[in-house]
N, C-alpha and C positions, 0 to 999 in steps of 0.2 A: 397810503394803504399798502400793508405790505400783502406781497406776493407769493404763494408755494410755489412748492417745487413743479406739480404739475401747468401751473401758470395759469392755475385757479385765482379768483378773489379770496380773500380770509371765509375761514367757515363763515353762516351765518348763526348767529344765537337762536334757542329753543324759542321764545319770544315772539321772535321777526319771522322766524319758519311756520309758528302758527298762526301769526295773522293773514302770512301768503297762502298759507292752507283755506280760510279762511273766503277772501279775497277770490282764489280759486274757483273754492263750493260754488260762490256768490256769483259768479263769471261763467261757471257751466252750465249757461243758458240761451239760447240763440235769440231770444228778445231782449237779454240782458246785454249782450254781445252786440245785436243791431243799438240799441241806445248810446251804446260807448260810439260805434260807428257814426252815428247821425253826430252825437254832441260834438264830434270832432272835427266836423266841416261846419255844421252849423254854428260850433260854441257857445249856443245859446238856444235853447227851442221852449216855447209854451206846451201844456200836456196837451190840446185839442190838436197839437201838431204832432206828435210823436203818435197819439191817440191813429191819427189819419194814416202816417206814415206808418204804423208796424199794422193798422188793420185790426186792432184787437179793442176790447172796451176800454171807457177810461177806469173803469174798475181794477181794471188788468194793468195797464199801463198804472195807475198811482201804487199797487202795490210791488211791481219790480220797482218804481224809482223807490217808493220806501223803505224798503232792504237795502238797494244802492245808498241809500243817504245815510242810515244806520251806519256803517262802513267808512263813508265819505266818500264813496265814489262819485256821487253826484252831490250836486250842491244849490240850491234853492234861493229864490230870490222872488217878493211880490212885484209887479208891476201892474200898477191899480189893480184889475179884479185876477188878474191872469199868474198864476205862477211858473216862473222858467226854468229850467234848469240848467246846467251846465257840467263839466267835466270838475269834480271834484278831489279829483286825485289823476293825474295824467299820465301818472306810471301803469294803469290800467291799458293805454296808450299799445305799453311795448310786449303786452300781451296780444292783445291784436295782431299786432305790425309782425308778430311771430310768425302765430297764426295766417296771415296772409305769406308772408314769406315762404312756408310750410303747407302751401294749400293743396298739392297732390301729393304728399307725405302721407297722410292718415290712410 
């Protein structure tokens, strides 16, 4: 990878800048946010779990993970009657981890 001058990474392409736009939108959400938080200790959670853990209906809960999943943020898997999910893209990850880094910033 080459380097600038300011000791920046290479630009990135129009492309990759609007699927982080994108990505972003989809993330400017504090239930969308708690999800990415659970799935990353838990790495695996059923919706009646996540349903408990954020407090909200499973109506609510299936339609953030369905935007998350449209994206790939989250990723789905049956297990007999139950569907899990899990972290589907994990660079989601190092928004968080900002974000917590940056927590009396805002």
């Amino acid at each position: 990878m080459k380097i600038r001058k300011n000791n920046c990474p290479p630009a990135l392409s129009l492309p990759d800048l609007a699927r982080m736009a994108k990505v972003l939108r989809l993330l400017a959400h504090p239930y969308r946010l708690k999800i990415v938080d659970i799935l990353e200790t838990e790495e695996a959670a059923p919706v009646h779990s996540l349903v408990d853990r954020l407090r909200l209906s499973q109506a609510m809960v299936s339609n953030h993970l369905r935007k998350m999943l449209r994206l790939g943020l989250v990723a789905r898997q049956r297990r007999g009657q139950e569907v899990w999910y899990s972290l589907g893209d994990r660079r989601s990850l190092s928004i968080l981890n900002c974000m917590r880094a940056n927590k009396g910033a805002a």
